[in-house]
C-alpha positions in Angstrom: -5.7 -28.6 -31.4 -1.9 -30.1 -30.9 -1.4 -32.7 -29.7 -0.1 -34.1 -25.8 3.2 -34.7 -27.8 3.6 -31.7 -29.9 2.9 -29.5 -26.3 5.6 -31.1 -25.1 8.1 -31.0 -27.8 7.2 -26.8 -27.2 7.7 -26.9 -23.8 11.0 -28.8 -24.7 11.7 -25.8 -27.0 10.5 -23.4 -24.4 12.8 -24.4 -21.4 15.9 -24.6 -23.9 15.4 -20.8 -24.7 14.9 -20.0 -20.9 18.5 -22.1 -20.2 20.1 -19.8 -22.8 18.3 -16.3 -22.0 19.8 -17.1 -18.1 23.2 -18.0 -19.4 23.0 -14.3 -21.9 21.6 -13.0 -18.6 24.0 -14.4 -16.5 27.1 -12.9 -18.3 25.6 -9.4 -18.3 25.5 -10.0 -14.5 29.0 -10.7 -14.7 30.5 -8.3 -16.2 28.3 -5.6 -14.1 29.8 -7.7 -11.3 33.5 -6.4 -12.2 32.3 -3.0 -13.1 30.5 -2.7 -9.6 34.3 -4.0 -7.9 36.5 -1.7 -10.1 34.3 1.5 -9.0 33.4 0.1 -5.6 29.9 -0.2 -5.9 27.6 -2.4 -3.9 26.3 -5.6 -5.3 23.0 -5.6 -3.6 20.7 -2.4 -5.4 17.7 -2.3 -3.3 16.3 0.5 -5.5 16.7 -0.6 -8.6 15.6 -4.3 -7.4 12.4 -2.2 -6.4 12.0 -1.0 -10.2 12.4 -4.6 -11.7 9.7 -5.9 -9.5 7.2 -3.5 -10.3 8.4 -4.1 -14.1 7.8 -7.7 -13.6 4.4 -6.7 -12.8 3.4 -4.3 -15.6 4.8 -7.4 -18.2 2.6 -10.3 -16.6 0.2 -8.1 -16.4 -1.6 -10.9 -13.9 -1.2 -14.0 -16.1 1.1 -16.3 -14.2 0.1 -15.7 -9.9 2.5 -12.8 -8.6 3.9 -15.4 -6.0 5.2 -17.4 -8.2 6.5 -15.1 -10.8 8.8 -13.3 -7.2 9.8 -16.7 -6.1 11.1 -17.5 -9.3 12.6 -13.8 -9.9 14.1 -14.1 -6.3 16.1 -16.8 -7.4 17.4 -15.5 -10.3 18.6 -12.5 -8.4 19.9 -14.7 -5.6 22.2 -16.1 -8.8 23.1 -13.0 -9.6 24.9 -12.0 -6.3 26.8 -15.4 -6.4 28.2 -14.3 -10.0 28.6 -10.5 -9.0 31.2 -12.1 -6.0 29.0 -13.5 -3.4 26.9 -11.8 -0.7 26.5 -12.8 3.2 23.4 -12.0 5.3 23.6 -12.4 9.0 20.2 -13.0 10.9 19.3 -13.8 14.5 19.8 -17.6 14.3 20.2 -20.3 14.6 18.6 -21.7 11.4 14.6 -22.1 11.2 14.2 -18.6 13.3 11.3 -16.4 11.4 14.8 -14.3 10.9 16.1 -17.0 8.8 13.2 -17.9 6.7 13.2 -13.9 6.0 16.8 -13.4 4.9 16.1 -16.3 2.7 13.2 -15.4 0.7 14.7 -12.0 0.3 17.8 -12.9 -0.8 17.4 -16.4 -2.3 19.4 -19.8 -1.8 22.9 -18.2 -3.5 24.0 -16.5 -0.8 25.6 -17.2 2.3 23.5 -16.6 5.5 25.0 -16.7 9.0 23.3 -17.2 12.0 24.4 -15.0 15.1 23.4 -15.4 18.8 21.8 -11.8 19.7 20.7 -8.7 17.6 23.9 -6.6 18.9 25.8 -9.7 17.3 24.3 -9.2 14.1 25.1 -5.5 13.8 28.5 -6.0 14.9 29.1 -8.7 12.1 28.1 -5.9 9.6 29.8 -3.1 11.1 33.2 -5.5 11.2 32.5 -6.5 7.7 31.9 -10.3 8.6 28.9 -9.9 7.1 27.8 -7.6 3.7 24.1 -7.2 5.5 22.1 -7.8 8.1 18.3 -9.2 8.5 16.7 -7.9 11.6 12.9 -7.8 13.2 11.8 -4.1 13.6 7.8 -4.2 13.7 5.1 -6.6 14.1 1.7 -5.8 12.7 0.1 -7.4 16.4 3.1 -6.7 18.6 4.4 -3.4 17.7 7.9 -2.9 17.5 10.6 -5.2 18.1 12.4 -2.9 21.2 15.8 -4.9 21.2 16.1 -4.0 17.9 15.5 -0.7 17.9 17.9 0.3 20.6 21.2 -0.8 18.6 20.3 2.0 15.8 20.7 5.0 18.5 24.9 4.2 18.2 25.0 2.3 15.0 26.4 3.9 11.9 24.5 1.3 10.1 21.2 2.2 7.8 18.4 0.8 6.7 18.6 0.2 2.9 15.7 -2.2 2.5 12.3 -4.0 4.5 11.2 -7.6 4.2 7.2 -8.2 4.7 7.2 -11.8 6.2 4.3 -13.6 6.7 4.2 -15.2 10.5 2.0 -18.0 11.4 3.6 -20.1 14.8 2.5 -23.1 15.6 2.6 -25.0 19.3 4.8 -27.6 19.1 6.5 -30.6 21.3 7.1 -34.3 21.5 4.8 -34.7 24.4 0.9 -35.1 24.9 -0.9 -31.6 25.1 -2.4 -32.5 28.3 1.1 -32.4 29.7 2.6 -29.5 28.5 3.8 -27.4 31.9 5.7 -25.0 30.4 5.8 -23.2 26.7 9.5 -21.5 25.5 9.7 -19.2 23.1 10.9 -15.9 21.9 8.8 -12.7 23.9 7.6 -11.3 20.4 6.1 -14.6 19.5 4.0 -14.7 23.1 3.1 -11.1 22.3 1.4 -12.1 19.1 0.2 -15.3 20.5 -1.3 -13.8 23.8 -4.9 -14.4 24.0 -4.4 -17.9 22.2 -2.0 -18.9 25.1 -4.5 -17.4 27.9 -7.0 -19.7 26.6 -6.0 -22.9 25.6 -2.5 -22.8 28.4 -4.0 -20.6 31.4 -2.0 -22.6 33.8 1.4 -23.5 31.6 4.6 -21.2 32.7 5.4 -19.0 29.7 9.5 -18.6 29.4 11.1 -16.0 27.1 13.8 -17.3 24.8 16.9 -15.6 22.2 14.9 -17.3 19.6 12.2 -19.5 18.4 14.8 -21.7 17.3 16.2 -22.2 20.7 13.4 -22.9 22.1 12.0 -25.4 19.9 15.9 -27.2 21.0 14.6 -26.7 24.6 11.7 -28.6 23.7 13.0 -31.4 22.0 15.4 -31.8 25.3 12.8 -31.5 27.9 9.8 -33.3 26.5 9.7 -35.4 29.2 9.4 -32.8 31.8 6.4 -31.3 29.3 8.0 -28.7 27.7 6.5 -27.2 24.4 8.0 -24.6 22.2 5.9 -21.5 20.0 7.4 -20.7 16.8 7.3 -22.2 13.1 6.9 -25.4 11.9 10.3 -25.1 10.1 12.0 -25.0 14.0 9.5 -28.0 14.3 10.9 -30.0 11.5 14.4 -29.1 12.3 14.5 -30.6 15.7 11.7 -33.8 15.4 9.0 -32.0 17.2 5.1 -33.1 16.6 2.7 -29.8 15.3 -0.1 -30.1 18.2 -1.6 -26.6 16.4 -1.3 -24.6 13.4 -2.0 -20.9 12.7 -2.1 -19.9 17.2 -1.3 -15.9 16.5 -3.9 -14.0 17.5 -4.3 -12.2 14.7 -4.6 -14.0 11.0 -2.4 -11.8 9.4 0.5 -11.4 11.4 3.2 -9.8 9.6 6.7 -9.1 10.7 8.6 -6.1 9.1 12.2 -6.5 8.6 14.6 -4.2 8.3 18.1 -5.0 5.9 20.6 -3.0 7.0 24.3 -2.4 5.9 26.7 0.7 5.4 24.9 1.6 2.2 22.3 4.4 1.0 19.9 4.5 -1.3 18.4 6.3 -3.8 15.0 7.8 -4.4 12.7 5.5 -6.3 9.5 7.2 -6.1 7.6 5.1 -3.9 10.0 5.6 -0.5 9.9 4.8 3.5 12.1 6.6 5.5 12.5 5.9 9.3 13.9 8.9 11.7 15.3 8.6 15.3 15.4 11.7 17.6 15.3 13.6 20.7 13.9 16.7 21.8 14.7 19.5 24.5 12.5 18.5 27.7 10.5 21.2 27.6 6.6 21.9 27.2 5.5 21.5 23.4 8.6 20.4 21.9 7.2 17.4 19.9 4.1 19.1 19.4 6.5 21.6 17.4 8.9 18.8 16.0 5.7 17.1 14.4 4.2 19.9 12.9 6.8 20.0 10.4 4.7 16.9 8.8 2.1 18.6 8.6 3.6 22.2 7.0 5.8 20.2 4.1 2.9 17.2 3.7 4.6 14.8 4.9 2.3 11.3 5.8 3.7 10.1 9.3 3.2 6.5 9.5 4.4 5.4 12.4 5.9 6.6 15.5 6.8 5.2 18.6 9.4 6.0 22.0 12.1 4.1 23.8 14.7 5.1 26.6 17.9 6.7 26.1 19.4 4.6 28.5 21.9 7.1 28.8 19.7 9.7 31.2 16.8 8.4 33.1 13.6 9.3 31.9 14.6 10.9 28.5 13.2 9.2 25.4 14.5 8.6 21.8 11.5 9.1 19.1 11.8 6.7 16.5 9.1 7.6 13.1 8.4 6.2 9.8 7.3 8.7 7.4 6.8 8.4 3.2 9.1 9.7 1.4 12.9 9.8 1.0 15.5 12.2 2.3 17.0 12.4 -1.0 13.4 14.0 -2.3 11.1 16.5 -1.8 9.6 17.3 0.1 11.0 15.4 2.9 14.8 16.8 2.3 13.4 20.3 3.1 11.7 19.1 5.7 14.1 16.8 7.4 16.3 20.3 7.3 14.1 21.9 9.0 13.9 19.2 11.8 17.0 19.0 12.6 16.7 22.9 14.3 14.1 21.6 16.7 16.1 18.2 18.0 18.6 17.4 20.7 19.6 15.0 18.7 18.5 13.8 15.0 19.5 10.6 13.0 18.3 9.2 9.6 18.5 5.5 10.0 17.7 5.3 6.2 15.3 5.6 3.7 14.9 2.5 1.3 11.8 1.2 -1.2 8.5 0.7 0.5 7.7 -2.5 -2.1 
């Protein structure tokens, strides 16, 4: 057995090869960098980042924990876009939103992330080119979907090229006793998920809808004395000097948020594909009935599907679905084709890795 001394001396030996394998690595990245300008190619590759995580996989073949080995890879990616010519994300800020703590484990600590007021105010940074992306909320796993988000893709030419899975555990915080607390801010997703926690522990508190979770963690900090409290996570807390008074308050243990990345940008198939749909039909009897058995004629698993207002005609409804596969492939692209026939209107708002 080797000695406490000798291990180290390896692990000495160890992290000087990694230092040199991630400077090798870094000047590939480089030089794809200025081949990806010349031709005007994008930097960020959500497909092929798709790939090299289930690569990663198959090659640790579970010896290091999976979380770890992403976090790390994330980083290295992250490091990647800085040498390629930097990247900018916008989010719905300010910092310490579940927005924020999205963009950044997506895209890691090299790139520049911008906060921005509202959701329109994100896509409008993207579609100016202020920003090369955009992180926004489009599903929670106890909520459903996040509306306000899904109403700026019906006159957006923006897509969806990739999703962020992000973990969501809000906490109540505030700088004043819990016995106090007369009113609780936050934004109306989190009371969504947090509903039946609120109804039992804050019956009698006034429940305020905020822009963010962020914001209303600053509303907290500046009305503790009139017992204000905030939902949201204990980043927001940290940020602005607020005490934890409970941990872990959704409703459901594991609440998820979906994000979607968007930018001008398709994708390509990668085998394992989502692709989400927004559409209208003619308002007559056993039009959707007709729309939707197209899934079932080309195979196609519909995994989601949900309605909102067209806000340009009263009481006609936009149809938003998420279905496997991409537009790209078959058998979607046939049947895609074939949908389009029986819409009013009919809008791919991308189709991008499922992992």
């Amino acid at each position: 057995m080797r000695t406490l001394n000798e291990l180290r001396t390896e692990i000495d030996r160890v992290d000087a090869q990694l230092v040199e394998l991630l400077k090798e690595r870094a000047a590939c990245v480089h030089e794809v960098g200025l081949l990806k300008q010349a031709e005007g190619a994008p930097t960020f590759v959500p497909e092929r980042e798709s790939a090299l995580i289930s690569k990663l996989l198959r090659l640790n073949n579970g010896v290091l924990p999976e979380k770890s080995l992403l976090a790390i890879w994330r980083q290295i990616v992250s490091c990647s876009f800085f040498l390629e010519g930097g990247m900018s994300i916008a989010y719905l800020g300010p910092e310490g939103t579940w927005s924020h703590q999205a963009a950044r484990n997506r895209f890691g600590d090299s790139v520049t992330l911008l906060p921005y007021p509202s959701f329109r105010h994100v896509f409008s940074a993207v579609e100016r080119g202020e920003a090369d992306y955009g992180v926004i909320p489009i599903e929670n796993s106890t909520d459903g979907n996040v509306s306000q988000a899904m109403d700026n893709f019906a006159h957006s030419p923006l897509r969806i090229c990739a999703q962020i899975h992000q973990s969501v555990q809000n906490c109540l915080m505030a700088n004043c006793e819990r016995i106090r607390i007369r009113t609780i801010y936050t934004h109306p997703q989190v009371l969504g998920q947090c509903r039946d926690w609120l109804r039992q522990n804050f019956p009698h508190a006034e429940q305020v809808a905020t822009a963010s979770t962020t914001a209303a963690a600053l509303y907290a900090a500046e009305h503790a004395e009139e017992g204000a409290a905030a939902l949201g996570s204990p980043m927001a807390a940290g940020q602005y000097g607020l005490r934890i008074l409970a941990e872990n308050i959704q409703d459901n243990a594991d609440n998820t948020t979906r994000f979607a990345v968007i930018g001008k940008q398709g994708t390509q198939p990668g085998g394992h594909d989502r692709t989400t749909l927004c559409f209208s039909v003619p308002h007559v009897a056993g039009s959707l009935v007709n729309v939707l058995l197209h899934f079932q004629k080309f195979g196609i698993n519909l995994l989601c599907l949900d309605s909102r207002p067209t806000r340009d005609t009263a009481w006609e409804y936009l149809f938003f679905a998420d279905v496997e596969g991409h537009e790209l492939a078959e058998p979607l692209k046939s049947c895609l084709e074939e949908m389009r026939r029986d819409c009013a209107t009919f809008k791919v708002l991308g189709s991008y890795p499922e992992l």
